[in-house]
Wavefront OBJ file of the C-alpha trace (Angstrom):
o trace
v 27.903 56.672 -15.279
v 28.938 56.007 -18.725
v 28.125 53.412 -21.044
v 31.801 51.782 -20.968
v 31.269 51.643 -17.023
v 27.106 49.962 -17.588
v 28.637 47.559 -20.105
v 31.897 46.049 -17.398
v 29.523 45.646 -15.082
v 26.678 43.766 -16.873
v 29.847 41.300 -18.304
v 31.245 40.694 -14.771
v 27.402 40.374 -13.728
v 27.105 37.253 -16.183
v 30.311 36.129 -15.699
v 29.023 35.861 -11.540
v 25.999 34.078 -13.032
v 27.441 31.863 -15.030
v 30.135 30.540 -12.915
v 27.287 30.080 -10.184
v 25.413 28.260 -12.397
v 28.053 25.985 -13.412
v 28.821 24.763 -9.868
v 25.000 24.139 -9.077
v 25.744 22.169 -12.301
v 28.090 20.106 -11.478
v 27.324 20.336 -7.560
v 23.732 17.848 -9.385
v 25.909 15.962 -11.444
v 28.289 14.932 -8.644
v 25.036 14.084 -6.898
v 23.626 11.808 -9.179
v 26.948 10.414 -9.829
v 27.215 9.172 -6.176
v 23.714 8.260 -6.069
v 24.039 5.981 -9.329
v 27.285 4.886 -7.482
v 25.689 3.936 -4.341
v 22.571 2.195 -6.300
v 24.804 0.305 -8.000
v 27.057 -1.013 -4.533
v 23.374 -2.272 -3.002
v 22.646 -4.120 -6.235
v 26.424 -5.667 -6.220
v 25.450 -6.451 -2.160
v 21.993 -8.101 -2.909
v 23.795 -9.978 -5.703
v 26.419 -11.423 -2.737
v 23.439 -12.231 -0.185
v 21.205 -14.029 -3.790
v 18.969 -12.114 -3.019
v 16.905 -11.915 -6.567
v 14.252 -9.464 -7.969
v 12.539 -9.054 -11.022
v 11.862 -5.656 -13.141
v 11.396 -2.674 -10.624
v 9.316 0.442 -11.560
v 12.024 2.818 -12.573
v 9.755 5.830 -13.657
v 8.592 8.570 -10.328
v 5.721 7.515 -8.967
v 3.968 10.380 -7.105
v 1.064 9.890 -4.308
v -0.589 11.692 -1.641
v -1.565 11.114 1.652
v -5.693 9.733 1.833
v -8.577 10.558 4.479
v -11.297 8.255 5.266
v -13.900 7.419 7.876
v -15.482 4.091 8.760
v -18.814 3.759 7.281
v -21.762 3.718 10.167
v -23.680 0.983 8.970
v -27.748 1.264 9.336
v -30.192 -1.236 9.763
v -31.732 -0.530 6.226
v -28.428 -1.546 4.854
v -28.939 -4.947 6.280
v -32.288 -5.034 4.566
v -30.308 -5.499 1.137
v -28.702 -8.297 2.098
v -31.351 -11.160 0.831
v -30.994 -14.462 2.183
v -28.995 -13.594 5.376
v -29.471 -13.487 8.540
v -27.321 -9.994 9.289
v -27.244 -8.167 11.995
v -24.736 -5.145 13.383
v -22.176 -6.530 15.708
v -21.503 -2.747 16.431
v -22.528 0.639 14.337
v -19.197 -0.034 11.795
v -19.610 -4.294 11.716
v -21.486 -6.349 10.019
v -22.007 -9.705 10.927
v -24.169 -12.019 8.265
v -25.100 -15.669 8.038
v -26.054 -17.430 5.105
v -29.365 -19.015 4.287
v -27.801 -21.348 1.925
v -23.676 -21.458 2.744
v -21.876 -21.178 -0.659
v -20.080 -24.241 -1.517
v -16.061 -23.559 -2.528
v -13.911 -25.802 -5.212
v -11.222 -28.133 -3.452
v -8.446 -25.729 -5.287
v -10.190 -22.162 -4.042
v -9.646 -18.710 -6.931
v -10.373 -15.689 -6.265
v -12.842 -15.615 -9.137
v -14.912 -18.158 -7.478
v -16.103 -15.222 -4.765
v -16.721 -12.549 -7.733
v -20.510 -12.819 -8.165
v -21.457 -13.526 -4.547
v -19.161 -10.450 -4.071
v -20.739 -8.531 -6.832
v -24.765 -9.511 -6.072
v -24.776 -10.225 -2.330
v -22.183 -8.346 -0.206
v -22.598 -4.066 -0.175
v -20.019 -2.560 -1.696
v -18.616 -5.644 -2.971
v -17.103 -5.117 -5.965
v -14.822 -2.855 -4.223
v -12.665 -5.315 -2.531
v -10.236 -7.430 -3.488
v -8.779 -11.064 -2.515
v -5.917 -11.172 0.212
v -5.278 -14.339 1.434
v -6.991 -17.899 2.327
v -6.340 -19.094 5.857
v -7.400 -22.954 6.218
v -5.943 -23.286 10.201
v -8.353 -20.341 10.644
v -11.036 -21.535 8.040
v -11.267 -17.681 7.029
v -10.975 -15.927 3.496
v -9.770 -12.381 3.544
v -10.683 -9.528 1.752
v -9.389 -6.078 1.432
v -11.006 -3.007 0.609
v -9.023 -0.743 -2.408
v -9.352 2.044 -3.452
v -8.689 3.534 -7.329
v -7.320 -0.690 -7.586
v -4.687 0.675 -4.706
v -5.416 -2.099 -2.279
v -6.048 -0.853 1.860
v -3.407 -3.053 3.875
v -4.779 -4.789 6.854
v -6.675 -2.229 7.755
v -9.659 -3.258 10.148
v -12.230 -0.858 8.974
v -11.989 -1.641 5.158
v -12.208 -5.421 4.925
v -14.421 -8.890 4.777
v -13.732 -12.167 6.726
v -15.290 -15.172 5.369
v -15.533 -18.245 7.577
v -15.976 -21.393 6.314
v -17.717 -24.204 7.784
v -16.512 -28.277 7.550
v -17.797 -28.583 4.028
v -15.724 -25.994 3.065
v -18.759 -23.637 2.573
v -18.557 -20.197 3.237
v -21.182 -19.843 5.928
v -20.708 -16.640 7.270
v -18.667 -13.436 7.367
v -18.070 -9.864 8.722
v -17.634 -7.036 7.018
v -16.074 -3.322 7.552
v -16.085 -0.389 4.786
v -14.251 2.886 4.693
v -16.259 5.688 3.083
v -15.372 9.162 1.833
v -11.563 8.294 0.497
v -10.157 10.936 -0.955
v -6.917 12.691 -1.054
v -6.125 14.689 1.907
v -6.348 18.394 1.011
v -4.098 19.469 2.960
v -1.020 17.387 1.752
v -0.065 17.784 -2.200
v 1.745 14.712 -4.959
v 5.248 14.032 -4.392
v 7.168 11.254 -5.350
v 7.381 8.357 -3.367
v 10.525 6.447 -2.520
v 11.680 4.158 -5.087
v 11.352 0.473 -5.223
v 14.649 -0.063 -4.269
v 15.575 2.586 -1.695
v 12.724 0.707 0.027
v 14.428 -2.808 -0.789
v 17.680 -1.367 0.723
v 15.847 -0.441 4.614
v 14.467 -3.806 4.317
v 18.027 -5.452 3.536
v 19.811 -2.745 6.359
v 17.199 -3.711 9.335
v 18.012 -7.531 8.427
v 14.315 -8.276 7.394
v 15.143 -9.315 4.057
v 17.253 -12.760 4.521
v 20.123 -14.090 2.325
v 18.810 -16.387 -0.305
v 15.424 -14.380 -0.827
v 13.725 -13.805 -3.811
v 10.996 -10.881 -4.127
v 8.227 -11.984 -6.340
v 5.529 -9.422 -6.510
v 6.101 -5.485 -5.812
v 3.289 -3.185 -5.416
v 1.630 -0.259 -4.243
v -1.204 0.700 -1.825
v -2.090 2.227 1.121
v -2.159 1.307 5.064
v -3.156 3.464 8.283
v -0.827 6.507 9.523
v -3.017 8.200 11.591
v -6.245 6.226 13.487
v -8.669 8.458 15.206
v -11.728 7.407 16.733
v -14.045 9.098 13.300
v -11.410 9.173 11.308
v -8.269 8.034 9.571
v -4.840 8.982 7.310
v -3.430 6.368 5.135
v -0.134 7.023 3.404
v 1.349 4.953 0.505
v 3.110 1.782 1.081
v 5.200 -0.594 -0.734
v 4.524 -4.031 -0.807
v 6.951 -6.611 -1.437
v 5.681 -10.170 -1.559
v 9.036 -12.914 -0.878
v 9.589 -16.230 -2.103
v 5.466 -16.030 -2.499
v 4.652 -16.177 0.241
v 5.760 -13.453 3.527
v 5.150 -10.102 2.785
v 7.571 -6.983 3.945
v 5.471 -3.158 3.961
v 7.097 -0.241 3.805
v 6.190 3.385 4.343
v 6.792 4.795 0.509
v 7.334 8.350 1.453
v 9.080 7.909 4.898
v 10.284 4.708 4.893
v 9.815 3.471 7.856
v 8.814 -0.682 7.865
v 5.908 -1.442 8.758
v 4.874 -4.515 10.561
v 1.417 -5.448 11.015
v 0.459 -8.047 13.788
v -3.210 -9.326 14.406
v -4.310 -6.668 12.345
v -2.607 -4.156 14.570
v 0.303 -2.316 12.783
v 3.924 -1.140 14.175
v 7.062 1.095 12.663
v 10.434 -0.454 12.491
v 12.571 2.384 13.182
l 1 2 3 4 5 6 7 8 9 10 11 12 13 14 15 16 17 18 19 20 21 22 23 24 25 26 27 28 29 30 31 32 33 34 35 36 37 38 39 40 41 42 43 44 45 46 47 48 49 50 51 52 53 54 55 56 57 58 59 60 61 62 63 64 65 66 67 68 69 70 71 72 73 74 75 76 77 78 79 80 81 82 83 84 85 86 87 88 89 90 91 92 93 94 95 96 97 98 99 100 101 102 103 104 105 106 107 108 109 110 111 112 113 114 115 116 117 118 119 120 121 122 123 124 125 126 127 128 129 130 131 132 133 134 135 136 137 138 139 140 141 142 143 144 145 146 147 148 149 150 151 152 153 154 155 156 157 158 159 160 161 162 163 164 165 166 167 168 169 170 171 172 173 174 175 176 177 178 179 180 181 182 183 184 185 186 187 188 189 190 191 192 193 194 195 196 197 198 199 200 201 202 203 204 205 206 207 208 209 210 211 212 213 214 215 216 217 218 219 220 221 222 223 224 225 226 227 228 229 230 231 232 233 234 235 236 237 238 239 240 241 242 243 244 245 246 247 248 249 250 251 252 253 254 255 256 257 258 259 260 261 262 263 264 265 266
């Protein structure tokens, strides 16, 4: 074969190439075009239901899928606990009653728990504040994990009860040990804030006339088995201040969590 023959055939070569890589090209660029297209119909749709939102996380945010175990509690873990009467409602429970119930402010923050937390509850420090009940006269805590809080899950959180006084007089107390991410799955990006916004809207759980007010990130149960657990990532979207919507951030599925007990919207 001579070189006249070598050189045609490299040239029609990277002519192939290039024309193939110019349709992957612009196959992308039509994609994103109809994906910037549809983004911006939902946002034109949430704008006709007034349904309001504030800044959204626009950069990828990538996650991975996190093991755990509920933490076996001994009795020399109780023997830490100075000033209560604790005992082990079962091996993963701790039930505990104060000597001396802590008195609470009329107007209850947060901040008020932090150095009973801190000093007289194991693990303390790694929980964080979820809700006051008064009908129930109960305080909830959740455990987190790298700040991501650990939705409603039952073995990773505190319930304080309060007494008449508005003392906290007792509580019970779970802990997950040994998160960490599962080996077996690897990052990817989770779905953003507003594909999430848009199943929420489509299954009719978002109403007209909403307005989100706090968006964030954590984690809540896939998988429960009897030693051990998956949790994947899960969106978070707090409305009007007060209901809050959960959905699966890498499938998307919503999540609905009822007496602590959790089901998929499909």
């Amino acid at each position: 074969m001579d070189w006249s023959k070598i050189k045609t055939i490299f040239i029609i070569t990277f002519l192939i190439l290039d024309v193939y890589l110019l349709f992957q090209f612009l196959k992308i660029r039509d994609a994103n075009k109809y994906e910037l297209i549809t983004e911006a119909s939902f946002e034109e749709k949430l704008k006709a239901d007034e349904i309001k939102f504030g800044d959204l996380p626009k950069a990828p945010i990538k996650a991975q899928y996190l093991s755990a175990k509920p933490k076996k509690f001994k009795k020399s873990d109780l023997k830490r606990l100075e000033g209560e009467a604790a005992v082990l409602k079962d091996e993963t429970t701790i039930q505990a009653k104060l000597g001396n119930p802590l008195q609470l402010s009329s107007k209850f923050e947060p901040a008020d728990l932090a150095a009973f937390l801190k000093s007289d509850v194991l693990y303390g420090d790694q929980y964080q504040f979820w809700e006051k009940n008064d009908t129930q006269k109960t305080i909830i805590y959740f455990q987190q994990s790298d700040s991501y809080p650990l939705y409603h899950n039952i073995n990773g959180m505190i319930t304080f009860h309060l007494n008449n006084k508005n003392q906290i007089a007792s509580y019970e107390q779970t802990y997950l040990e040994g998160i960490k991410k599962l080996s077996a799955s690897s990052k990817e990006e989770v779905l953003t804030p507003l594909k999430a916004i848009e199943t929420l809207h489509q299954k009719g759980i978002l109403k007209p006339k909403s307005t989100i007010t706090k968006v964030e990130l954590g984690y809540s149960t896939l998988i429960q088995l009897a030693a051990s657990q998956v949790l994947a990532p899960t969106w978070r979207f707090v409305v009007d201040d007060k209901e809050s919507l959960f959905v699966n951030a890498f499938e998307g599925q919503i999540i609905q969590f009822n007496s602590n007990e959790k089901s998929v919207v499909e």
